[in-house]
N, C-alpha and C positions, 0 to 999 in steps of 0.2 A: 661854529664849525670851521675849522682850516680846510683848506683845501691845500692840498699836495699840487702844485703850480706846473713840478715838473714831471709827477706820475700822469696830469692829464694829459701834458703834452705830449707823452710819450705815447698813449692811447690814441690822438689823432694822427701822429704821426704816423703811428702801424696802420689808420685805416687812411687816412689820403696818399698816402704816397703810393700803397701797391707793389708793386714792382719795380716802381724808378724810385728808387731812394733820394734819386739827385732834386725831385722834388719839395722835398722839404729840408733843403741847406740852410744855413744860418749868415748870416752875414755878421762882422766881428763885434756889434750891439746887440745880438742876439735875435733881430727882425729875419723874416723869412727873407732870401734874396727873390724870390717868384712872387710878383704880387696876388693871382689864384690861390698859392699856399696862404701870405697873409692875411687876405680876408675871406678864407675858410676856418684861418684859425682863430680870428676875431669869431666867426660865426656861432666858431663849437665853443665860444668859450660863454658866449650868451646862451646860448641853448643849452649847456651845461648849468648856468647858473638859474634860468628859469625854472629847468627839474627838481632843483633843489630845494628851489622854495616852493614848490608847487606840494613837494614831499611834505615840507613842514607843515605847511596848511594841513595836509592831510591827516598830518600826527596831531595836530593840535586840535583839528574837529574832531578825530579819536577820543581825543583824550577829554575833550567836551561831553561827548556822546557817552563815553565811560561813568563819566561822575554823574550826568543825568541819570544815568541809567540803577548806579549802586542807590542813589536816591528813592527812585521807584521802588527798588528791588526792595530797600530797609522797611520801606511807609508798605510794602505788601508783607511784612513779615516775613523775604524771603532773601536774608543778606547770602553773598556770593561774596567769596574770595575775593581779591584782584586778580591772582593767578587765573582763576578758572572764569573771570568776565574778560580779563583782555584777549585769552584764549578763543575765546568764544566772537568777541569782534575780529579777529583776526579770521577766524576759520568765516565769518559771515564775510568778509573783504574782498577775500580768494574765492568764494561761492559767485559774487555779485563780477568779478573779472576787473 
C-alpha cells in the first residue's frame, strides 16, 4: 500500500495547527521550523503507520477465518458464497464493535 506522504500531512496539519496556522511552517528542507510541530509530526506519522498494520492483521485473520469457515461450511454440506460469507463477517465485526 502507498501512502500519500502529502495527503497525511495535510490531515495533521488541519488538526495540530488550529487556529495558528504559523504552527506548522516549514523551513526551506521541508522540516517543521517549531520543534512541538516536528515531533507531533514524527508522532502522527507512527501512529498512523501502526493502524495500518494493525488494519492488515485484521484483514488477514478475516481472511483466515473466512477460509476456515467455507471449509466447515462444504464438510457440513452447506457451501455459502463468498459474497454472502464475507457479508456475514463483516455484519459479525460491526455487531462485536
Amino acid at each position: 500500500m502507498t501512502i500519500n506522504t502529502e495527503a497525511l500531512r495535510a490531515k495533521f496539519e488541519a488538526w495540530f495547527s488550529g487556529d495558528f496556522p504559523r504552527s506548522v511552517e516549514r523551513n526551506v528542507d521541508g522540516e517543521y521550523k517549531y520543534m512541538p510541530a516536528n515531533s507531533a509530526w514524527q508522532t502522527y506519522q507512527a501512529g498512523h503507520a501502526a493502524g495500518v498494520a494493525a488494519e492488515r492483521e485484521r484483514c488477514a485473520n478475516l481472511a483466515a477465518d473466512l477460509a476456515a469457515d467455507a471449509c466447515v461450511a462444504y464438510a457440513n454440506g452447506e457451501p455459502m458464497s463468498f459474497r454472502e460469507m464475507v457479508g456475514n463477517a463483516i455484519r459479525e465485526g460491526q455487531e462485536k464493535g
